[in-house]
C-alpha positions as CSV (number, residue, x, y, z in Angstrom):
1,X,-47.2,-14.2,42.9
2,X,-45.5,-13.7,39.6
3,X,-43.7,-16.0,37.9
4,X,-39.8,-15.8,37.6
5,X,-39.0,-15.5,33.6
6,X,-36.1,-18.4,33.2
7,X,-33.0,-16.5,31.7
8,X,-32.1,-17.5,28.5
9,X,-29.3,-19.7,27.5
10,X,-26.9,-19.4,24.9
11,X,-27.3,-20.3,21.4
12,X,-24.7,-20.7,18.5
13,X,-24.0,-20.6,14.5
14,X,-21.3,-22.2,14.0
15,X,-20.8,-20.2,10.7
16,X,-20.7,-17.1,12.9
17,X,-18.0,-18.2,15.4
18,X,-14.3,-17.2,14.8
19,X,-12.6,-19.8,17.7
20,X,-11.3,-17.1,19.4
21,X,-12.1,-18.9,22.9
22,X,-13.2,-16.0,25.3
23,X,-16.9,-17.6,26.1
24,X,-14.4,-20.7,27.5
25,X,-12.8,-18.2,29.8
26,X,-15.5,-17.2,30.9
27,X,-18.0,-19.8,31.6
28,X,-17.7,-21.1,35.1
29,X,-19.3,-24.3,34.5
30,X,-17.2,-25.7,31.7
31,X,-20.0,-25.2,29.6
32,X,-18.4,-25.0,26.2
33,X,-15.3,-26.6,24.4
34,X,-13.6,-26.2,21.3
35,X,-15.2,-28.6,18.7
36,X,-12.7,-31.5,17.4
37,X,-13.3,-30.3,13.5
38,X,-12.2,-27.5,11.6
39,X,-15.9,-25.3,10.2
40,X,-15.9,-25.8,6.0
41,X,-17.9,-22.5,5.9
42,X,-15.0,-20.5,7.7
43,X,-11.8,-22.4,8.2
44,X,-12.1,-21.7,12.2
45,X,-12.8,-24.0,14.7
46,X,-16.0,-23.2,16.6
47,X,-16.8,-23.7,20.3
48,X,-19.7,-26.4,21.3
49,X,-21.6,-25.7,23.8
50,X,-23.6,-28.4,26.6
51,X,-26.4,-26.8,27.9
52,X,-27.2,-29.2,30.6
53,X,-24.4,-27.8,33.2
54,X,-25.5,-24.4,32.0
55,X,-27.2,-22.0,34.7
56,X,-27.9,-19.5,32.0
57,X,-25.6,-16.4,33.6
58,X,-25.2,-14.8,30.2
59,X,-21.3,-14.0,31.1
60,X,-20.7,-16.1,27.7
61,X,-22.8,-14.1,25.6
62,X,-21.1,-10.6,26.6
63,X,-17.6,-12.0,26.4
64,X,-18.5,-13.0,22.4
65,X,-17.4,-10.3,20.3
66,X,-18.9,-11.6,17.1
67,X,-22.0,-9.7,15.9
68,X,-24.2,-12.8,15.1
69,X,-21.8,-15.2,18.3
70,X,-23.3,-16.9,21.3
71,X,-26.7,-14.7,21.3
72,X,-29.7,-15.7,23.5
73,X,-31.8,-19.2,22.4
74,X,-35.0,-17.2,20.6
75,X,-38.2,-19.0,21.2
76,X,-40.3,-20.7,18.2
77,X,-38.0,-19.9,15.7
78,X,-36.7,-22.3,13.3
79,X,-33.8,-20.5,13.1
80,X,-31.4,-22.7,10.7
81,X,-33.8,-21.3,7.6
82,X,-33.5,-17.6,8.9
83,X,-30.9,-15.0,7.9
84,X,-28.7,-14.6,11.7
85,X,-29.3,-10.7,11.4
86,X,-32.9,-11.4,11.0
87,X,-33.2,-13.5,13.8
88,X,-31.4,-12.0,16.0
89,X,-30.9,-8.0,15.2
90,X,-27.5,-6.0,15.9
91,X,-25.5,-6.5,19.1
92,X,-26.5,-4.2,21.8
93,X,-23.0,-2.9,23.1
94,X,-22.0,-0.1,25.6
95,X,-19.0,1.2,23.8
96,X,-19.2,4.8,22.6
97,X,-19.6,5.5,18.6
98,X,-16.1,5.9,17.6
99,X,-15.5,9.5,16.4
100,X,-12.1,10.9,14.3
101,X,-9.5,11.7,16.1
102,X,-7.4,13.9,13.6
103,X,-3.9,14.3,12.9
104,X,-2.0,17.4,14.4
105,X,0.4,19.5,11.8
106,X,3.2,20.5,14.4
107,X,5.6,23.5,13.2
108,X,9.7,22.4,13.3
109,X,12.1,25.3,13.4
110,X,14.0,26.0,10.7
111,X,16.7,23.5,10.1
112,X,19.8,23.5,7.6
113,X,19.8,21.3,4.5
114,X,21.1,17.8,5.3
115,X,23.4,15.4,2.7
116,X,22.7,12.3,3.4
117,X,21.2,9.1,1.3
118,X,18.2,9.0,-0.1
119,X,17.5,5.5,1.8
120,X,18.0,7.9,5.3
121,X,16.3,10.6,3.5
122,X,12.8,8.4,3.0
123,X,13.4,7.1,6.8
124,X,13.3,10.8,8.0
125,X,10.3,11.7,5.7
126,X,8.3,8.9,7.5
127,X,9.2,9.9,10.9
128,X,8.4,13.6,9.9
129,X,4.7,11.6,8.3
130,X,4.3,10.2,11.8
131,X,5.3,6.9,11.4
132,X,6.2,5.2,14.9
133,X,5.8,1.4,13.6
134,X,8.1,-0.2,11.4
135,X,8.5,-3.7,10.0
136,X,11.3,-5.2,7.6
137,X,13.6,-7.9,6.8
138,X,17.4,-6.6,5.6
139,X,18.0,-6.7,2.5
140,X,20.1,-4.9,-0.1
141,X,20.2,-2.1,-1.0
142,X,17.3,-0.8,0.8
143,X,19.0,-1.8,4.6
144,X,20.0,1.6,5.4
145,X,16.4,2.9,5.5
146,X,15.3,-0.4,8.6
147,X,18.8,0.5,10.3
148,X,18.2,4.2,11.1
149,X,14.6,3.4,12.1
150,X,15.8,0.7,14.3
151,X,17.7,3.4,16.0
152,X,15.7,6.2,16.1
153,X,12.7,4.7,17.1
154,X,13.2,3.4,20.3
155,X,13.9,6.5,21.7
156,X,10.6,7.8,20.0
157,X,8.4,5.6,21.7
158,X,8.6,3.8,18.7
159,X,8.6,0.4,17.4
160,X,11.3,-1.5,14.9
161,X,11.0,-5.0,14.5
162,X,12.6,-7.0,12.6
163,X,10.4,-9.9,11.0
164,X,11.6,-13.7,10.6
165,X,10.9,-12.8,7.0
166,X,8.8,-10.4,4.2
167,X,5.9,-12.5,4.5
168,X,5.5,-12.1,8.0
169,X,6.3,-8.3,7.6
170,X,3.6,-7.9,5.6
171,X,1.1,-9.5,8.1
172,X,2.8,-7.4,11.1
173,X,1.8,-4.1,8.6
174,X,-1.6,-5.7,8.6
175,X,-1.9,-5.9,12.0
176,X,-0.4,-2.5,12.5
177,X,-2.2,-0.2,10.0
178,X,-5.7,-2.2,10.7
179,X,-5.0,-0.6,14.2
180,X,-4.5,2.9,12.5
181,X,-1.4,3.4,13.1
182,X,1.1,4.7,10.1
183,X,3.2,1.7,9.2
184,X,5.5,1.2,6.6
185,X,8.6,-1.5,5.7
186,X,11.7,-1.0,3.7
187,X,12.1,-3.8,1.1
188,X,14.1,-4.8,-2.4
189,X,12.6,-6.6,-5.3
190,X,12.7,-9.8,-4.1
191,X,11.3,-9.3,-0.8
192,X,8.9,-7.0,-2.0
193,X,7.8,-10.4,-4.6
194,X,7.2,-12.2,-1.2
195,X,4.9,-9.3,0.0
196,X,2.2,-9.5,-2.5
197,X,0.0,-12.1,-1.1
198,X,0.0,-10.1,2.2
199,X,-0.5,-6.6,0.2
200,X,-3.3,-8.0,-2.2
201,X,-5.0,-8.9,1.6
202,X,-4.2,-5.2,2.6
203,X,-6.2,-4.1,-0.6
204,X,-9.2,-5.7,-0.2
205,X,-9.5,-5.0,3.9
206,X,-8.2,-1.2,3.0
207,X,-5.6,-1.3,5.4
208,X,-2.8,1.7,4.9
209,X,0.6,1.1,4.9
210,X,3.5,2.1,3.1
211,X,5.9,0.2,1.1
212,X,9.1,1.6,0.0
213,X,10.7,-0.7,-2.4
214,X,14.5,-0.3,-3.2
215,X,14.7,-1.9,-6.7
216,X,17.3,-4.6,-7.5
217,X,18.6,-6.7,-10.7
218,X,16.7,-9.8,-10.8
219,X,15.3,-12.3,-12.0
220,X,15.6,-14.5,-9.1
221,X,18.0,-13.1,-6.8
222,X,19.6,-11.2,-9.7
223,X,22.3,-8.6,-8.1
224,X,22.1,-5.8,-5.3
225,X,22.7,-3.2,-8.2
226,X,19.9,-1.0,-9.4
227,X,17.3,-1.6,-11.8
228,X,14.0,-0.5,-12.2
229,X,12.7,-4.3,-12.2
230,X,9.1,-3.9,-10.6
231,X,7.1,-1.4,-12.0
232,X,5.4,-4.2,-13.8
233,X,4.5,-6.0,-10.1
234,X,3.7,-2.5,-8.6
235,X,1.5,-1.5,-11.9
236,X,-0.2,-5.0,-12.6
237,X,1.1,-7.6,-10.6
238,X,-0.1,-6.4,-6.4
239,X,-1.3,-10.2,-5.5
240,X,-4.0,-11.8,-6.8
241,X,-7.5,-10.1,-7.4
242,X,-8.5,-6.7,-8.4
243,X,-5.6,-5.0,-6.5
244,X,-3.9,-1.3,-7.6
245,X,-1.8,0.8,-5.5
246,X,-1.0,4.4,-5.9
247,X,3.0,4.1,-7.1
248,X,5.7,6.9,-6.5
249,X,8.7,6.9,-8.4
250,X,11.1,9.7,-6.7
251,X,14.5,10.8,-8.7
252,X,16.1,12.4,-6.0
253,X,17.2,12.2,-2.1
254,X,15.1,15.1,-1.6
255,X,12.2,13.1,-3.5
256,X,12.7,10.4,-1.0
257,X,12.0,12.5,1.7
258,X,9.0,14.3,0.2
259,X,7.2,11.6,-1.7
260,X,7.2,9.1,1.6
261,X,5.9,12.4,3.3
262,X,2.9,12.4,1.0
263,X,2.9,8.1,0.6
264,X,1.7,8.4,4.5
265,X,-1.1,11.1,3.5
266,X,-2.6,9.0,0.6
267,X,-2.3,5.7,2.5
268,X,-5.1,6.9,5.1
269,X,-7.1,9.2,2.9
270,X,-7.6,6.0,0.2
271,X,-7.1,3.4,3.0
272,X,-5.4,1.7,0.5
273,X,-1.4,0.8,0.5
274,X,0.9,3.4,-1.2
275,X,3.9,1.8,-3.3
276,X,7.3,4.5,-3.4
277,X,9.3,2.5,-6.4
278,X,13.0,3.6,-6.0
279,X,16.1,2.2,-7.8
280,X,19.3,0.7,-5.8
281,X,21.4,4.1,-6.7
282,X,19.1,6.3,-5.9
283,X,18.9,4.6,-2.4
284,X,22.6,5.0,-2.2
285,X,22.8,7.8,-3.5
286,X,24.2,11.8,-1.4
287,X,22.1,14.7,-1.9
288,X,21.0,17.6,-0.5
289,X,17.6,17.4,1.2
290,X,15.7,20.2,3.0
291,X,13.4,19.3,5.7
292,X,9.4,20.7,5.7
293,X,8.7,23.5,8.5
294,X,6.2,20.8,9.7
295,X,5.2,17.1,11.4
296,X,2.5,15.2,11.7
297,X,1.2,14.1,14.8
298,X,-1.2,11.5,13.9
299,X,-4.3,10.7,15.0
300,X,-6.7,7.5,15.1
301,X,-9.1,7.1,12.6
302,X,-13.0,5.8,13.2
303,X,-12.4,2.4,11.4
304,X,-9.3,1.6,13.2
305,X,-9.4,-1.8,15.2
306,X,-7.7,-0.1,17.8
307,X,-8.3,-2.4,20.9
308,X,-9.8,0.3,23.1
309,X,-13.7,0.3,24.4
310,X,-14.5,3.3,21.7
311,X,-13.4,0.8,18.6
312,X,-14.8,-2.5,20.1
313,X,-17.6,-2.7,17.6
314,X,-15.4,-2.2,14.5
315,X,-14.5,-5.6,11.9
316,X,-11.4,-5.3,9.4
317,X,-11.4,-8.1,7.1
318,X,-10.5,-9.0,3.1
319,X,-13.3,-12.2,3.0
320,X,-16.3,-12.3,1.2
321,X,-17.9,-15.6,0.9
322,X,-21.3,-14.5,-1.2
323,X,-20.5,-14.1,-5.0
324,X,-22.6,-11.2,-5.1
325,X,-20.9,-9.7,-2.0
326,X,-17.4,-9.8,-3.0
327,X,-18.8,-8.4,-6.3
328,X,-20.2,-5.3,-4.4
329,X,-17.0,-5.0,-2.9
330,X,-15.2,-5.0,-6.0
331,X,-17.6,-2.1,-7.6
332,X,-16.7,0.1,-4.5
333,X,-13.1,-0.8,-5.1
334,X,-13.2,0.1,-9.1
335,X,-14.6,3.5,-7.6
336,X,-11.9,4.2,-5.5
337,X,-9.2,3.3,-8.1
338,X,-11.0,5.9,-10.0
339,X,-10.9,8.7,-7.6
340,X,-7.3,8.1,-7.5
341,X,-7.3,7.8,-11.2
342,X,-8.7,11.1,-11.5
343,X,-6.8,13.1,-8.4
344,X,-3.3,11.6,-8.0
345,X,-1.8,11.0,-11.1
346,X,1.3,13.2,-10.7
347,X,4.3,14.6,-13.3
348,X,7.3,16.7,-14.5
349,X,8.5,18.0,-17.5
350,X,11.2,19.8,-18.5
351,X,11.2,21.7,-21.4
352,X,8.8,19.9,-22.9
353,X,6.1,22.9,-24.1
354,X,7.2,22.4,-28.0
355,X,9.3,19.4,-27.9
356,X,9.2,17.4,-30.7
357,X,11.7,14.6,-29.6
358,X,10.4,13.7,-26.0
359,X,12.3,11.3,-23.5
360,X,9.8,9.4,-21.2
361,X,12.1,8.5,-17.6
362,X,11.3,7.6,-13.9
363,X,13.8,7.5,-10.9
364,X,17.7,7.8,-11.8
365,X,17.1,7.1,-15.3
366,X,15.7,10.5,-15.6
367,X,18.3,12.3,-14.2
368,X,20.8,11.4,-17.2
369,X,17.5,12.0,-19.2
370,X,17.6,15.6,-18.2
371,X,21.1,16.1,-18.9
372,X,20.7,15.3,-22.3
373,X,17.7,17.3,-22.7
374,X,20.2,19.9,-21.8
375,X,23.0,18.8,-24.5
376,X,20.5,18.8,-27.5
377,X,18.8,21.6,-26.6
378,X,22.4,23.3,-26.7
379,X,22.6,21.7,-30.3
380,X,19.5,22.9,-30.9
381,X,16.9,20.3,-30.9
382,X,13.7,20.2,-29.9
383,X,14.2,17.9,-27.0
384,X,11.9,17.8,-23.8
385,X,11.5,15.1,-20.7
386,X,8.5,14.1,-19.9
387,X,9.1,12.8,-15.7
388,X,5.7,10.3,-14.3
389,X,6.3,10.4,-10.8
390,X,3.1,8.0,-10.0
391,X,3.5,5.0,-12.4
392,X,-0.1,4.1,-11.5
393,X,-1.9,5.7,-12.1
394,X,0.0,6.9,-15.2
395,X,-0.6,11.0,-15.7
396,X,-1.7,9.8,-19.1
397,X,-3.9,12.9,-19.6
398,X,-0.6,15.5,-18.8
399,X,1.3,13.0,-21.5
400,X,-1.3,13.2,-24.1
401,X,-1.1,16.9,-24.1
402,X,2.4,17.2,-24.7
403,X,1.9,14.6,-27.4
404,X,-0.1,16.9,-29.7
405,X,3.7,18.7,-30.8
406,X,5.6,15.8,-30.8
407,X,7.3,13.2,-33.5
408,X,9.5,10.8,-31.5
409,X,9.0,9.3,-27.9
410,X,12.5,7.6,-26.3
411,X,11.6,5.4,-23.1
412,X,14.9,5.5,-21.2
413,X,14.2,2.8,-18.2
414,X,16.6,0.3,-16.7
415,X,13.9,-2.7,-17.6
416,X,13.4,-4.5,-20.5
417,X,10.2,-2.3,-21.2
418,X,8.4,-2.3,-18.0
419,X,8.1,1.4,-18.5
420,X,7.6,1.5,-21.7
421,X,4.5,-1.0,-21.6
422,X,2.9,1.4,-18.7
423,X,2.7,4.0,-21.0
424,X,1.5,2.4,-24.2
425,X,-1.5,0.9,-22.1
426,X,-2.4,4.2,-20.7
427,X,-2.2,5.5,-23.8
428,X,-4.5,2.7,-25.3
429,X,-6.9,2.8,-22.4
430,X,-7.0,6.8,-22.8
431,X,-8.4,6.6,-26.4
432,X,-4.9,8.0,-27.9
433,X,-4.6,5.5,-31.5
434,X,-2.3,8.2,-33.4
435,X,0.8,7.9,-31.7
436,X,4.4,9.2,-32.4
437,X,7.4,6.5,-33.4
438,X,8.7,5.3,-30.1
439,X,11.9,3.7,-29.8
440,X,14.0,3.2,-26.2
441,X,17.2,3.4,-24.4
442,X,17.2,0.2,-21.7
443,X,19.9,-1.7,-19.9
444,X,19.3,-4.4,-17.1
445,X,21.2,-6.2,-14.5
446,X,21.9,-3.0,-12.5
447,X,23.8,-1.1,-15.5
448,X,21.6,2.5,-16.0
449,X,21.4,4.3,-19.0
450,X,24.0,7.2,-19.5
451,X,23.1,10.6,-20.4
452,X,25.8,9.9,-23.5
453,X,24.1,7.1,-24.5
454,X,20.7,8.9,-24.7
455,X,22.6,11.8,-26.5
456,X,23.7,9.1,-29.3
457,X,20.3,7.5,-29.8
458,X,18.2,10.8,-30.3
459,X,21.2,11.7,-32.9
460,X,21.2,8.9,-34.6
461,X,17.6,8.7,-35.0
462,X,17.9,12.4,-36.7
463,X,20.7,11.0,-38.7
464,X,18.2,7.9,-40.3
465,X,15.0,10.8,-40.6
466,X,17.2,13.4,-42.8
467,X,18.4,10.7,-45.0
């Protein structure tokens, strides 16, 4: 008569357990505990488990949903010297391989133009994107954007929640776009300051999510009136680590609508968040926007930790413990910054073909910009504007073109150079060392430069050349 084979029993890495406690639910014995001390390797605390009431059912093992969890003991192996994929190979699972489920473009009917702010007008243009999860805190002057989401989206099937605080937002947009689901927040400068640990966190575990930042007078608390006081956090400053963002800087309500529209797009296609920089004014500010003949419908992607049987096996996380693995991951990052680098840097110019004074302007700054383009060009002068409408990555290649004709460069920004400093150092970094004077137009505190003002600096710096 043959010999019954004993079942295994489970064995454990502590290393490898995340404390999540489903093997305690389901042992019927009482098998296995959480230990009393926190794991130095992980910061979790593991489960311990006492084989002697253990009648080896195995319901343990196929509740753990770690890789390299409670696996079966393996026999003569000293396995505390052996790599846990080596010892015990990949978790057999019966879920399906998870396959793309695609977004659907879904025609609209032909609507007329709406007026309305361009805070609304960036609230539409993610509903139009798909976006059925939002996450915010109120705060001035980007509130109008959370309140007609927390109306609309109920009745969307739809979900508005209002965090206990930005840095909880944050996490809730981690939770929500590592599901793949389009997620964005509505935020001013100093609750977008309390953001960054969470977005630099989104970087590395290339988790989407959208970010549109309402930009206020600061330091500190500073004012609710507009200034363009974080292209310096969006640009350089997204957490700690090697963290970029793709960086829209709309000028218009209609910009709003259009640039959140495509923010959604290039959050999933880099999984990677998307920053849309807009100044207090411009959130408050009436225009006339045109909605797209279109929707989006969206999908779920393969990576998604979705919580259905099809996505079981997938693993979102921003932790690398091996030098040499968070070094890999770093490389693969540097790669995708480059793609984006190389395919998203976006601009506008306006009359600027044989400028040879050029004005350099982002958001509502480059409005009045515009309208003294208009002025000199009626005195005629040579005046062109040169619009960036990603910050980062800078369109430093379109700019150094235009440069070739030029003899005078006026930043206009409401910032004490935080423009100004973007393009120098993509001008730097592009190779360009023979540059034209620069000089600037800047205010802070939520005053904006005036189309006048920029008038009288471009004439008095042709005043001081012809003398």
């Amino acid at each position: 008569m043959a010999q019954l084979k004993e079942r295994p029993k489970p064995f454990l890495l502590p290393d490898y357990c995340k404390g999540c406690g489903r093997c305690i639910s389901a042992c019927a014995k009482g098998c296995i505990t959480f230990d009393k001390e926190i794991d130095a390797a992980t910061g979790y605390v593991p489960v311990v488990i006492d084989l002697e009431a253990c009648n080896a059912c195995g319901l343990c093992m196929d509740a753990c949903p770690e890789p390299y969890g409670l696996r079966e003991t393996p026999a003569d192996v000293d396995f505390e010297l052996q790599d846990p994929a080596k010892l015990f190979g990949g978790k057999k699972s019966t879920a399906p391989t998870p396959v793309d489920i695609p977004n659907q473009r879904i025609p609209l009917p032909k609507s007329e133009p709406l007026v309305i702010k361009g805070n609304y007008a960036s609230a539409i243009g993610a509903l139009l994107a798909g976006c059925r999860h939002v996450f915010g805190y109120p705060i001035t002057p980007s509130t109008e954007g959370a309140e007609l989401m927390a109306k609309l989206l109920p009745k969307l099937d739809g979900t508005f929640l209002q965090a206990v605080s930005e840095v909880a937002t944050v996490n809730h947009m981690y939770g929500s776009g590592g599901a793949g689901y389009p997620c964005m927040t509505f935020t001013s400068s100093p609750g977008f300051s309390l953001m960054l640990e969470g977005v630099s966190y989104m970087v590395g575990a290339e988790i989407p999510g959208v970010f549109v930042n309402v930009m206020r007078g600061g330091p500190g608390l500073g004012n609710i009136a507009p200034e363009q006081s974080d292209v310096k956090l969006a640009c350089r400053g997204l957490g700690h680590g090697n963290t970029h963002a793709i960086t829209l800087m709309p000028s218009t309500p209609q910009e709003m609508l259009d640039l959140t529209m495509l923010a959604f797009e290039l959050t999933f296609k880099y999984r990677n968040p998307v920053v849309i920089l807009g100044d207090g004014y411009l959130g408050q500010m009436t225009g006339k926007v045109t909605l797209p003949d279109f929707m989006i419908k969206p999908g779920i992607p393969t990576w998604a930790v979705n919580g259905d049987a099809m996505h079981r096996g997938n693993l979102i996380s921003s932790i690398y413990l091996s030098e040499q693995d968070l070094e890999a991951h770093n490389v693969y990052l540097n790669d995708k910054y480059r793609r984006m680098i190389e395919a998203e840097s976006r601009c506008e110019t306006f009359m600027a073909d044989d400028a040879e004074i050029l004005i350099i302007a982002a958001n509502t700054p480059a409005r009045a910009s515009k309208g003294a383009v208009q002025d000199l060009r009626q005195k005629g002068i040579k005046a062109g504007l040169f619009r960036p409408i990603t910050v980062w990555p800078f369109p430093v290649k379109q700019l150094a073109k235009e440069l070739a004709h030029v003899k005078q460069v006026v930043v206009v920004e409401a910032s004490n150079g935080q423009l100004e400093d973007e393009v120098r150092l993509a001008l730097s970094n592009h190779g360009v060392t023979q540059l034209p004077a620069f000089s600037h137009v800047r205010h802070f505190g939520g005053m904006l430069p005036q189309q006048t003002e920029v008038l009288a600096h471009i004439q008095a710096l042709l005043a001081k050349e012809a003398k």
